[in-house]
N, C-alpha and C positions, 0 to 999 in steps of 0.2 A: 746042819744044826736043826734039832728040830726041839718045837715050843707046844706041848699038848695042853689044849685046852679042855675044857672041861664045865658042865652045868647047866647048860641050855637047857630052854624048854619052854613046854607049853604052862602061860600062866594068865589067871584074870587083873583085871585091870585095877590096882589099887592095890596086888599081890609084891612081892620079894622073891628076888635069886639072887645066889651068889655064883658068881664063874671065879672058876680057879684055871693058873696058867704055870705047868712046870718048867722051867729049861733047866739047860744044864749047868752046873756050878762054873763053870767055866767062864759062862757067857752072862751068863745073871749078876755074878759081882761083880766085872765093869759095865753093867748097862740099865741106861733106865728105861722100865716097863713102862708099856700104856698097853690101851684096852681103845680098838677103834670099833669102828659099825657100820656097815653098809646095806640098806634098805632097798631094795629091788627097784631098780631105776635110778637109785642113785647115787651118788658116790661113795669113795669111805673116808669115814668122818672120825677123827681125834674123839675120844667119848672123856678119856682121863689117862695123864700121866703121873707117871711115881720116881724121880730122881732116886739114885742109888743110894744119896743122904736123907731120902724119905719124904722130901717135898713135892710136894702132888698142887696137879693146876685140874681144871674140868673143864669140858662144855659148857658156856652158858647154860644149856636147855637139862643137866643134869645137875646143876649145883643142887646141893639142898637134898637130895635124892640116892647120887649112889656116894660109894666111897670106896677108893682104893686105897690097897695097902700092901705089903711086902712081906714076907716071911723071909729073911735073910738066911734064915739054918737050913730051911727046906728049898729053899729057890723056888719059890712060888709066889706068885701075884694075885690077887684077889681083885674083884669088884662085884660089891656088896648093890645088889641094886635093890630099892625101898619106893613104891608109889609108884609103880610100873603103869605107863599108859599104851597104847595100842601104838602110839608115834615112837614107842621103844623096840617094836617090832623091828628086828634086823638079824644079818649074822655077824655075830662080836669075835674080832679076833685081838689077836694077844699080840705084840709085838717087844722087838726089845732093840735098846738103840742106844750100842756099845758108846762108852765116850761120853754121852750126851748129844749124842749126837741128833741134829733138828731130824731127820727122819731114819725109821731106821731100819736096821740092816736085815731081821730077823723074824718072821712070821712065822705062828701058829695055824692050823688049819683049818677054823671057826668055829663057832658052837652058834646053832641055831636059839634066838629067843623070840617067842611068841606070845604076842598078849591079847588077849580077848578084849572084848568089851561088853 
C-alpha cells in the first residue's frame, strides 16, 4: 500500500504550506489519517489526526496553527500549516490507521519542510 505525500518545502518563518497525502480508496475509507514529524535526532511525533467521521485531535505545539482535513471523494488528506516556526522544521509523513486504530498500519514516504528564520 502505498500513501504519497506531497508539499514540502523550504519556507520563512511566519510563512504557510499545505501537504497533501493520497492513498487508495480502499484504504482511506476505513482508516483514520494523521500527519506525524520527525526532526533530526528525534523521534516521530503525532502532529494531527483525522477520524474517518472527520474528527481531528492535534499536538499541543500545533493547535491554533495548522489544520487537518479530508477529502473523502479524492482520498486525500490535507494539513494546512499557518505560522510556520523553524521548531516546525521536520520530515512530515502521512499515515493511515485502518479501524482506528491507536497506531497505524500504513505510511507515506515523507515530505521534507523547512523553515527559516
Amino acid at each position: 500500500v502505498q500513501l504519497q505525500a506531497s508539499g514540502g518545502g523550504l519556507v520563512q518563518a511566519g510563512g504557510s504550506l499545505r501537504l497533501s497525502c493520497a492513498a487508495p480508496g480502499s484504504i482511506f475509507s476505513i482508516s483514520a489519517m494523521g500527519w506525524y514529524r520527525q526532526a533530526p535526532g528525534k523521534q516521530r511525533d503525532l502532529v494531527a489526526r483525522i477520524s474517518r467521521f472527520g474528527s481531528s485531535t492535534y499536538a499541543d505545539s500545533v493547535k491554533g496553527r495548522f489544520t487537518i482535513s479530508r477529502n473523502n471523494t479524492e482520498n486525500t488528506v490535507y494539513l494546512q500549516m499557518n505560522g510556520l516556526t523553524p521548531d516546525d522544521t521536520a520530515v512530515y509523513y502521512c499515515a493511515a490507521a485502518p479501524y482506528g486504530a491507536t497506531y497505524p498500519r500504513y505510511w507515506g514516504q515523507g515530505t521534507l519542510v523547512t523553515v527559516s528564520s
